[in-house]
N, C-alpha and C positions, 0 to 999 in steps of 0.2 A: 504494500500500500504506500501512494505518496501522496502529501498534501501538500494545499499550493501556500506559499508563505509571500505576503506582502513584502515588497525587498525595502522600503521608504524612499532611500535617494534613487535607487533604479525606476527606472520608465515602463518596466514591465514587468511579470511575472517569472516567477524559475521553481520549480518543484528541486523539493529538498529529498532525499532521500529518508527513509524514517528506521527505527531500529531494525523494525521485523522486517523489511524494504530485501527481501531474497531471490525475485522474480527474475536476476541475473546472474548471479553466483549461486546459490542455490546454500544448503548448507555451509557451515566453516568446513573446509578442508586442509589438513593438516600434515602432510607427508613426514617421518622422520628417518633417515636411512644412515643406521650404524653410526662410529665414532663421532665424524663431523656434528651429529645433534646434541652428543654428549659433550662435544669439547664447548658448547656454549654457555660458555663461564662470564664472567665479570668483569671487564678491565674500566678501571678510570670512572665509573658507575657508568658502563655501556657494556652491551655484548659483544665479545669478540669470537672471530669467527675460526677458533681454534688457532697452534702456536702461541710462543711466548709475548705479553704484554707488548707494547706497541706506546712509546715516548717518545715524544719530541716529534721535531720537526727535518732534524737534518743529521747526515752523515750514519744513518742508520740503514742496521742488515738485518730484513725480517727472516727466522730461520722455519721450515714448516716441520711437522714430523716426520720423521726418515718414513723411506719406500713410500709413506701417498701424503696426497695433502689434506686428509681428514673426510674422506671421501667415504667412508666405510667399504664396503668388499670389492672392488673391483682390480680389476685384473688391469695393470697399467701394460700400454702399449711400448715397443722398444720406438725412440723415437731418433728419427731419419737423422745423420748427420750432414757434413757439406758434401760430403762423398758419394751420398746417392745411395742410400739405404745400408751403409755399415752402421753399426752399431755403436755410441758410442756415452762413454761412463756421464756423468750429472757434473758439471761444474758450474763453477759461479761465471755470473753473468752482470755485465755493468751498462750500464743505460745512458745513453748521451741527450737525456732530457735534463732539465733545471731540477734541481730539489728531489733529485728522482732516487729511488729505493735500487742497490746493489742487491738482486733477489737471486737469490737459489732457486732454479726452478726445478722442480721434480720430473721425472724421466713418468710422464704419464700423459704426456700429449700426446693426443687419438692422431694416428698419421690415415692419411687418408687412402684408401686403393684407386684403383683405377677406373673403377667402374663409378666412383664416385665422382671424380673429376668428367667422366663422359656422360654424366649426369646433366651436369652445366655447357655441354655442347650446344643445347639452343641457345643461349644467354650468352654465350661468346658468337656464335656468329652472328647472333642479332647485331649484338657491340660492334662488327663488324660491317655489315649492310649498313648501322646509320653514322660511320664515318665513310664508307667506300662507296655506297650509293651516289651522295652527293657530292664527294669528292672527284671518284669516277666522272659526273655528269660534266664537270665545272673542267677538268683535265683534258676532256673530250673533246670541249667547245674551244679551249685552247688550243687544240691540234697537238699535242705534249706525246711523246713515245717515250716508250723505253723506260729505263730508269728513270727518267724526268719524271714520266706519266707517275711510276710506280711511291716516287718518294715525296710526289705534289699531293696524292690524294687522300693522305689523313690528315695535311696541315689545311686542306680545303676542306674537306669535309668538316673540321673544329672551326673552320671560321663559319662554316653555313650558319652549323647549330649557333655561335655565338651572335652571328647577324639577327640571325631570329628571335633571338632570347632578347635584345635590345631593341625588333622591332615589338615585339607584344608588350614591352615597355610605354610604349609609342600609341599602337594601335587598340591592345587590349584586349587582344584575345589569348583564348586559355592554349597553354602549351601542350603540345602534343606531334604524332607524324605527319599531321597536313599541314600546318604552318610552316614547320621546315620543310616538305616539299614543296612545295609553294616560292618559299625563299628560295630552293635550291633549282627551280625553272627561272627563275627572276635571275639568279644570278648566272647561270651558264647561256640564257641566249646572252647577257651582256657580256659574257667573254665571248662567246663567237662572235657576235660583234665586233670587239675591238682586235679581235684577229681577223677577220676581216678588212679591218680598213688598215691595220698595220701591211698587209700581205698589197693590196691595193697600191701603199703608198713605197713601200718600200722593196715588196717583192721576196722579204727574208721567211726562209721558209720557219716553222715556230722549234722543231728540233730537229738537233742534228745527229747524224747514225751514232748511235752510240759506239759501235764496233767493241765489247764488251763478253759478245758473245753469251756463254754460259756459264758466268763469275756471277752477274749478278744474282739469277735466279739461286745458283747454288751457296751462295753466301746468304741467301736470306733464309732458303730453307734448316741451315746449318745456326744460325742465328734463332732462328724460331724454336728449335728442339732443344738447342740450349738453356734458352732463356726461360723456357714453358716448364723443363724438367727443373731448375733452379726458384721459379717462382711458386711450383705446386709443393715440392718440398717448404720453403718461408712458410708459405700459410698453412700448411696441413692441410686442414678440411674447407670444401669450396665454402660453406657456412660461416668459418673463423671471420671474426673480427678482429682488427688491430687494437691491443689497448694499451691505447694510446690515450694525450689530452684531447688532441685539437678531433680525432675521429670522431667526440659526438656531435660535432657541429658538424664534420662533413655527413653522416648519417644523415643525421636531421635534417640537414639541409633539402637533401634528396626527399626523404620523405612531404618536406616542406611543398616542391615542384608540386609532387606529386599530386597532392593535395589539394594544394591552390590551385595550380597552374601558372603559378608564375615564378616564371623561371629567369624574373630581370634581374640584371647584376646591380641594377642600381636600389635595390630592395631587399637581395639577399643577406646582407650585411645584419638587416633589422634584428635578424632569428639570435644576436647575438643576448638580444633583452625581451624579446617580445616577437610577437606573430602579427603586429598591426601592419605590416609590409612600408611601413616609414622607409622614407630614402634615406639608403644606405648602402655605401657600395660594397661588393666583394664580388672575386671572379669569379664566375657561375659556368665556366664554357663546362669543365669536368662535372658537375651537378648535374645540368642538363644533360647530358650525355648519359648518364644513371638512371637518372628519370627517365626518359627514354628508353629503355631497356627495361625498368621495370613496368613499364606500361605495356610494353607490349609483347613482354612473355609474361606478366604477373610473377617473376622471380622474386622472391622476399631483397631485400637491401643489401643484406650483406650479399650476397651470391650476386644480385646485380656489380656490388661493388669491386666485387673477385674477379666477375667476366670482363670486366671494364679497362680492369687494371691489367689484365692480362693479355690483350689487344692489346694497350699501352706499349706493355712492357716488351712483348715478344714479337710485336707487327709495325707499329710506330716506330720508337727507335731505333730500329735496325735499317728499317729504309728509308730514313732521315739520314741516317749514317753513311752508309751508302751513296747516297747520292751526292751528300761532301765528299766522299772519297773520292765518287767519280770526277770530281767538279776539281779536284786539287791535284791528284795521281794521274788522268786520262785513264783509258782503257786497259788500265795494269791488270790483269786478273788474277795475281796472286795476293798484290796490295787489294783488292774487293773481296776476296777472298777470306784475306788475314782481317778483314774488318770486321767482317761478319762473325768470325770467331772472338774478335777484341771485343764487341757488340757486349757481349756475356760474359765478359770478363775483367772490365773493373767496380771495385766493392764501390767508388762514391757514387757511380749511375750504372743502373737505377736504382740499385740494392738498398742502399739508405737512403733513400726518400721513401721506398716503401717501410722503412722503417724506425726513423726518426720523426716526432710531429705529433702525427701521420700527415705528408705535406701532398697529398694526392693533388691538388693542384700544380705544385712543383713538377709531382713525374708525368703531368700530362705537357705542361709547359717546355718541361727542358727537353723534351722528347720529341717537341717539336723544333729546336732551335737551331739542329745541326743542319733541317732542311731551309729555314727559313734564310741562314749565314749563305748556305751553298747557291741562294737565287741572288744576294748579297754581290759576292765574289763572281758569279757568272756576268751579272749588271757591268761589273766593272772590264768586261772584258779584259782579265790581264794575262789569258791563256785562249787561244783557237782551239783548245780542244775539249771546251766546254762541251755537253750532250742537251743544248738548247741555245738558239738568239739570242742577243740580248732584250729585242722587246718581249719574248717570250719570260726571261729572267726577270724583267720588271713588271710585267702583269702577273708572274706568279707570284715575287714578294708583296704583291700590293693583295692578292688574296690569300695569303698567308698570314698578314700581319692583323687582323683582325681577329684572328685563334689565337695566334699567338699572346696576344695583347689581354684578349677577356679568360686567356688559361690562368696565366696568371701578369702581372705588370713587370715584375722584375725581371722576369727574364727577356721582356721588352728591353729594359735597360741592358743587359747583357747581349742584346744583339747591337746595339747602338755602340756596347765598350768594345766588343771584337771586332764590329766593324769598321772600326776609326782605321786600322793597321790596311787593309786592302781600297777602303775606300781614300786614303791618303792618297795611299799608290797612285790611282788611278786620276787622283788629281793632279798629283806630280805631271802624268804623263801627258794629262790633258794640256798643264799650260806649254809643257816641250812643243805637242805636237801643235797649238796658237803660235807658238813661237816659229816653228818650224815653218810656218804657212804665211810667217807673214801675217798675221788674224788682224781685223778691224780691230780700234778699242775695243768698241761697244762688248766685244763677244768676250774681252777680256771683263770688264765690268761685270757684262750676266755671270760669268762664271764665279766671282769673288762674292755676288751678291748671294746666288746660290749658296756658295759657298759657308757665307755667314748666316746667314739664315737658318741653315742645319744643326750649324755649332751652336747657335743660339738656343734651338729646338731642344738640342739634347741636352743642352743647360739646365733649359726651365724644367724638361723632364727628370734629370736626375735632382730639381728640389725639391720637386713638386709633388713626384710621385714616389714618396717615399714615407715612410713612418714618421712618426713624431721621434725624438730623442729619448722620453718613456720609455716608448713604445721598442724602441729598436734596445733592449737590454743587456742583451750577449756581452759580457766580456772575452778579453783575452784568454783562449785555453792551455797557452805550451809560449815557452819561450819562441822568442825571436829568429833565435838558429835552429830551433827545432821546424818550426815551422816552415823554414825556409827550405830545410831537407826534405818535411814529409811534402811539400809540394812536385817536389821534382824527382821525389822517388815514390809516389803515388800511395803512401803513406799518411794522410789527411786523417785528421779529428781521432789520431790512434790507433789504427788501421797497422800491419805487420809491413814492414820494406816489400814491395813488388816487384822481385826481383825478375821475371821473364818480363813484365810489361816497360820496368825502369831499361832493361838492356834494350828492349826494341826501338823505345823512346831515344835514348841515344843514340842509337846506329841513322833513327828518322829525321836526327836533329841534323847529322850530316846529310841524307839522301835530301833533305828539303833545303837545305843551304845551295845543293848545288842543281836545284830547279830554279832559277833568278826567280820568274814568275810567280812561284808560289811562295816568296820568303816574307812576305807577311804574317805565313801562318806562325812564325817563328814568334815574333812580335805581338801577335795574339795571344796567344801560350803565355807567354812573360808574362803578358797583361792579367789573364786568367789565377795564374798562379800567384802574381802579386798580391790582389784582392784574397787571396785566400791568405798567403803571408800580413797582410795589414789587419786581418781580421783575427788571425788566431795568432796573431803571435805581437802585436804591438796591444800598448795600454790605451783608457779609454781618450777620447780628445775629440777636437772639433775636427782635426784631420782624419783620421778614422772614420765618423761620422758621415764625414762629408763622402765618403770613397764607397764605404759600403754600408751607409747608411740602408741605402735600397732593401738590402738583405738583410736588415736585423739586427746590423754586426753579427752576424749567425755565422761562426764558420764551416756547418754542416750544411749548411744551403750553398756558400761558394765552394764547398770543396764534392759538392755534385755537379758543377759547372766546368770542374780541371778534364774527366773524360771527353766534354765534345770536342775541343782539338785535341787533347793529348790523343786520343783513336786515330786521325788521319795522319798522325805523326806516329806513331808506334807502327799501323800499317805500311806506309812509309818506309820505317825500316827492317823491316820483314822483306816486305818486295826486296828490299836492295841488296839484302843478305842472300836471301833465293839467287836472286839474280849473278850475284857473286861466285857464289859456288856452283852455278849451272856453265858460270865463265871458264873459272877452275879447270870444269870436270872436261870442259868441251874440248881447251887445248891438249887433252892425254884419250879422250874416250868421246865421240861423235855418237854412239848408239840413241836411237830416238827412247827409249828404255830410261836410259837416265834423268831425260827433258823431264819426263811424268813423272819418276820416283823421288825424285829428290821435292818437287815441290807438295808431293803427296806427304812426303815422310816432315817435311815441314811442316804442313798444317795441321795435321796428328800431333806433332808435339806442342805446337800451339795451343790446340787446344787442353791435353794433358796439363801443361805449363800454366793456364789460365782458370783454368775451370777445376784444378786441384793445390790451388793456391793457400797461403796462409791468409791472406786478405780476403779473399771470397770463403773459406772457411769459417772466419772469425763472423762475417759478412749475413750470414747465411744461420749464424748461431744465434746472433741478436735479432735477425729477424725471427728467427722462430719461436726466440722468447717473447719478442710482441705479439705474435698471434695465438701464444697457447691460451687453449682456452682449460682449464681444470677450474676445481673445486675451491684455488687461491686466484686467480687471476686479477691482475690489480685492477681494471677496470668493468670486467663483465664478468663472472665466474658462471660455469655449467649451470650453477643453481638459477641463480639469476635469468639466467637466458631460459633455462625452465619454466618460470614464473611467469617473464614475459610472454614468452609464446601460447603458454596454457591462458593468460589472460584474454588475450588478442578476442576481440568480441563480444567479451562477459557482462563489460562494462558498458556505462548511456554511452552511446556514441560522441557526445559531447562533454564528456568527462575530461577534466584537467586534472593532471597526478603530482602529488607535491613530493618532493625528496629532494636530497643532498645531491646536487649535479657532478661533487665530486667523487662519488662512488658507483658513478652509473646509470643512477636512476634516471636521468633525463633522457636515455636511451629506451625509455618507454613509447616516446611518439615515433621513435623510426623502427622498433624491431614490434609493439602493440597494434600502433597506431592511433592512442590517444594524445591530443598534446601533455606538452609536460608544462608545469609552473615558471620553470626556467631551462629552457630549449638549450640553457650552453652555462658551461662554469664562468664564463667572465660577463657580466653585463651590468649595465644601467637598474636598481629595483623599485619600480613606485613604491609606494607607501602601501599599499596594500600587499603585497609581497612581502613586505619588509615584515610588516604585521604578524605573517601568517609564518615567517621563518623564525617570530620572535617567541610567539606564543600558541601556537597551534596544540601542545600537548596541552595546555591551561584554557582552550575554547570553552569549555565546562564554565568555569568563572569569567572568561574575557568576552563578554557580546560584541563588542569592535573585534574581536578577530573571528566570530561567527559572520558579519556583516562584511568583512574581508572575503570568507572563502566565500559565501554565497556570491558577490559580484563577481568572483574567477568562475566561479562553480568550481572549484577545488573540494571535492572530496572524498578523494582516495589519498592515502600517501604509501609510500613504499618505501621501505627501509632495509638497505643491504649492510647494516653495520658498519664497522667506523673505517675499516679498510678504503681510501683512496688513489686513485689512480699515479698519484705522485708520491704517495705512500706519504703522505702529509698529515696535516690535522684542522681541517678546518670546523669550528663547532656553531652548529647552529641549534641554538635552547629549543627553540619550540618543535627541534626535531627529536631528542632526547627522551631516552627511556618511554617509549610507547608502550611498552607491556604494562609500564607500569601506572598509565592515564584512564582517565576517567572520561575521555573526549573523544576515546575512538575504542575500537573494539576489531578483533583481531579475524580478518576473511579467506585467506590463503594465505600458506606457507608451502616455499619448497625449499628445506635447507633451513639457514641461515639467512634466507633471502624472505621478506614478510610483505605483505601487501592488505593494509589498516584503512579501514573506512571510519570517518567522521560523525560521531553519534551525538555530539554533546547540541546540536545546531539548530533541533526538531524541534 
């Protein structure tokens, strides 16, 4: 039964739920399975969810009980190493997040088989059709082959979605597959259009043969198997979640799209404090893209977010990659080759972005960057043996940069800092060749005006677009010389010396000096790796700020930035080594026998060399402690994620759930479905929030925080104990000892994970 209760300052009616009010849950339901329910002792006057007491705030190591983590009887899984299913003993584990808990995590994360990952075969090709649909269409209307075609069309296809995500901004309609098809005709007749009148006026054909042969396709296949068998291991199960901080905001986010339908970046921001869709910006290209996938296989979140990422990971940046190879090397096919294998084999990309954060905007942005540089450097014509025109290279970075931009902004800026070094060049050579020509003023003037104009541009952009001085908090993580070393021995934020990728980088450092044309890249690199040295390794200041302000002073976000050139340089000297000893072999042995085995026997040990690294090791172990999910996990534990999903439905559909954002609970609106009180751990609280986080177990006695939940309609709360995600302690009273309030009354348990309805309000 409910009755309708007068709200006073409200304009209208809202039924309160009443005691006996069962019509959705039905009886209490109370699961208790073995140890885990026994260890639920006392600490601090809170329950804790088994393990030793839990103090402070910092530099602490939670220990769990030997063999499980309080789970009662189950049989723990052996769980996969970097080696691809050896087996391998429990060690400690250290986290490159702020404030973050050194956890031991126990050897019981569920690995997943294969039949589970082929489970999510629809959800990954979906992910795939709504980047390569309309990327395809747009690459089409440009006349683009080959690699061109191949490595233009998932940086067009993130611009479609982003175009559209900012026309429904605009226009107002709900997100979904016809808006962006709609966008994605709109925008490919207008690229064949302007190939059109480019062809009309100049007659340039839009690509040219790649002669490349069977490197590329073979590199990308060898890149995909790589990366696919490295990222199913990270996650485990296609279900796992990263727990992580920032992943309940990407969650929610998604569900956010879903929901609403709106998928504008100039609103997304809002979900930080509220669902009122206020302007506020955040980059929404990777969100929409989620959304989109969960719409149209009905895939729950997480498993959209796994297919997503795994398109990202294994199909995106390899043929971004690629296509700067091709764009800086020519038609090397053992340099294309050796990239595709490099692809998979540095830990700062992609590997720690899917693991630090969780910065999935990051890995959809930088995954895009190496294609977006390679249309960059084509533009500048400083090699004929580019695999496209240059007006083809300028209409592809002009629909590129708009993915690029709403993936995420900094890595906008980071195309702007690499491309200072080729785009010089080619200014250099432009005034030679005015010069050479005898050129009017005038054409000098346009060119200097141009000129400043741009330097201007990136000016205002690198002040503009970047965080507050707050906000960007990161300190220095390692000395000066450290830093300096792990930059150029691809050793970044701690990571073991990489010793095959450091040697190939070397040998690349000469094969690319002695390509005049391509010596820019050299001067990129410096630049790349500088930013990572000013970040992790100088003190805090207005100069640092200013440099990598963009970034957070984060030196795990610049040092996922050192792979995109360091790849075309490490391949680089791979080719040259190949090439070396095929020279060798030829003045003593001519056999065609040789030409094949020596570069076969090379790329086998490449990959050995790479993909059984201490760095992808180490790489691959931190990832898989963000995704375990057990019975301790510091953001979602099994229990937890039981709770949820058994709730999913129970509840009015316009229920609001109140809990501690920093233990999970707000992961009620993207893995339930109901909103949460507070959709994200950092935000803005009115006063009515504030109320209900002050006093909510005291409703009984406080009528202003009765008068609070009833205007949210808050009233469920969930409480997963004091364990949070940063293994912190953040305390809020009115969430406190619930078992032991008078204000609510206990409606499901699974575990140590609780789910309390508000009684005291009727």
């Amino acid at each position: 039964m409910r009755r309708r209760v007068d709200e006073g300052t409200d304009n209208g009616q809202r039924e309160l739920p009443q005691h006996g009010d069962r019509e959705r849950l039905g009886p209490r339901r109370v699961r208790e399975s073995g140890e885990s329910r026994a260890c639920r002792g006392r600490v601090g006057g809170r329950r804790h969810r088994g393990g030793p007491p839990v103090h402070g705030n910092e530099g602490r190591t939670r220990a769990y009980p030997a063999g499980s983590a309080g789970s009662g009887p189950r049989t723990p899984s052996s769980r996969r190493s970097a080696t691809f299913g050896v087996v391998t003993a429990t060690r400690l584990r250290y986290s490159y997040r702020p404030n973050a808990v050194a956890a031991e995590i126990p050897d019981e994360k569920e690995t997943a088989d294969v039949a589970e990952w082929l489970a999510i075969v629809p959800a990954v090709l979906v992910s795939v059709l709504v980047l390569g649909v309309p990327g395809a269409l747009v690459a089409a209307a440009l006349g683009l082959r080959g690699i061109a075609f191949a490595g233009f069309v998932p940086a067009a296809g993130v611009s479609v979605v982003a175009v559209t995500s900012l026309a429904g901004h605009v226009i107002g309609f709900k997100w979904g597959v016809l808006p962006v098809a709609a966008v994605t005709a709109v925008l490919a007749l207008a690229a064949y259009a302007a190939r059109r009148i480019w062809i009309s006026r100049s007659g340039a054909a839009p690509t040219k043969p790649a002669g490349a042969g069977w490197a590329v396709p073979t590199a990308a296949v060898v890149a995909a198997v790589l990366l696919t068998a490295r990222f199913t291991v990270m996650v485990g199960q296609p279900g796992d979640v990263s727990q992580t901080f920032d992943n309940i905001f990407h969650l929610n986010a998604v569900q956010y799209i879903v929901e609403t339908g709106d998928a504008s970046p100039l609103r997304l921001g809002s979900l930080t404090y509220a669902f009122d869709g206020a302007g506020s910006f955040y980059p929404a290209a990777w969100h929409a893209i989620t959304a989109l996938v969960v719409q149209l296989t009905g895939a729950t979140i997480p498993v959209a977010v796994n297919a997503v990422n795994l398109v990202i990971v294994a199909a995106v940046w390899p043929l971004g990659v690629l296509l700067l190879t091709r764009v800086v090397l020519g038609a090397n096919r053992f340099g294309l080759l050796a990239a595709g294998v490099l692809a998979a084999g540095f830990a700062a990309f992609p590997y720690l972005m899917l693991d630090f954060g969780v910065l999935y905007p990051n890995v959809l942005s930088i995954a895009l960057l190496p294609a977006a540089l390679a249309f960059v450097v084509a533009s500048c014509r400083l090699d004929d043996a580019v695999p496209m025109s240059v007006p083809a290279a300028w209409l592809g970075l002009a629909a590129t940069l708009p993915g690029l931009s709403l993936a995420h902004p900094s890595t906008l800026m980071a195309l702007i800092a690499f491309s200072a070094a080729p785009v010089g060049v080619a200014v250099f050579r432009h005034y030679r060749r005015l010069r050479a020509e005898h050129a009017a003023a005038w054409r000098y003037v346009l060119t200097s005006v141009i000129l400043v104009v741009g330097v201007a541009a990136a000016a205002v952009l690198l002040i503009k677009a970047r965080p507050t001085s707050e906000a960007a908090f990161w300190g220095p993580r390692e000395s000066f010389l450290r830093s300096v070393f792990a930059g150029f021995t691809n050793s970044t934020v701690g990571y073991p010396v990489d010793l095959v990728i450091t040697g190939l980088t070397i040998a690349g450092l000469w094969a690319i000096w002695r390509r005049k044309n391509q010596r820019w890249l050299l001067l990129s690199y410096l630049f790349a790796v500088g930013l990572y040295v000013i970040s992790a390794g100088l003190p805090a200041s207005y100069f640092r700020y200013g440099l990598t302000g963009t970034w957070y002073n984060d030196s795990n976000r610049l040092a996922s930035l050192i792979p995109v050139l360091a790849l075309p340089i490490a391949a680089a000297g791979a080719a040259w080594l190949v090439t070396t000893v095929l020279a060798l072999i030829a003045r003593r042995n001519t056999a065609r026998g040789f030409r094949i085995a020596v570069p076969a026997a090379a790329a086998a040990l490449l990959v050995l060399g790479t993909q059984w690294s201490a760095p992808m090791a180490e790489a691959t172990e931190n990832a898989e402690a963000s995704y375990a999910m057990t019975d301790e996990s510091l953001l979602l534990s099994t229990d937890e994620l039981e709770l949820l999903e058994e709730i999913r439905g129970e509840l009015p559909e316009d229920s609001v759930v109140v809990g501690s954002p920093w233990t999970g609970t707000s992961l009620v609106y993207a893995i339930s479905g109901y909103r949460a009180l507070m959709p994200a751990i950092y935000g803005d609280r009115d006063q009515d929030v504030q109320l209900i986080m002050d006093g909510l177990r005291d409703a009984d006695a406080r009528p202003e925080v009765c008068s609070a939940l009833k205007r949210e309609n808050a009233w469920y709360i969930l409480d997963f104990g004091p364990q949070e995600v940063h293994g912190g302690t953040h305390i809020f009273v009115g969430f406190e000892d619930l078992e032991d309030s008078d204000a609510v009354e206990l409606v499901d348990e699974v575990g140590a994970a609780r789910l309390y309805r508000v009684t005291a309000c009727g």
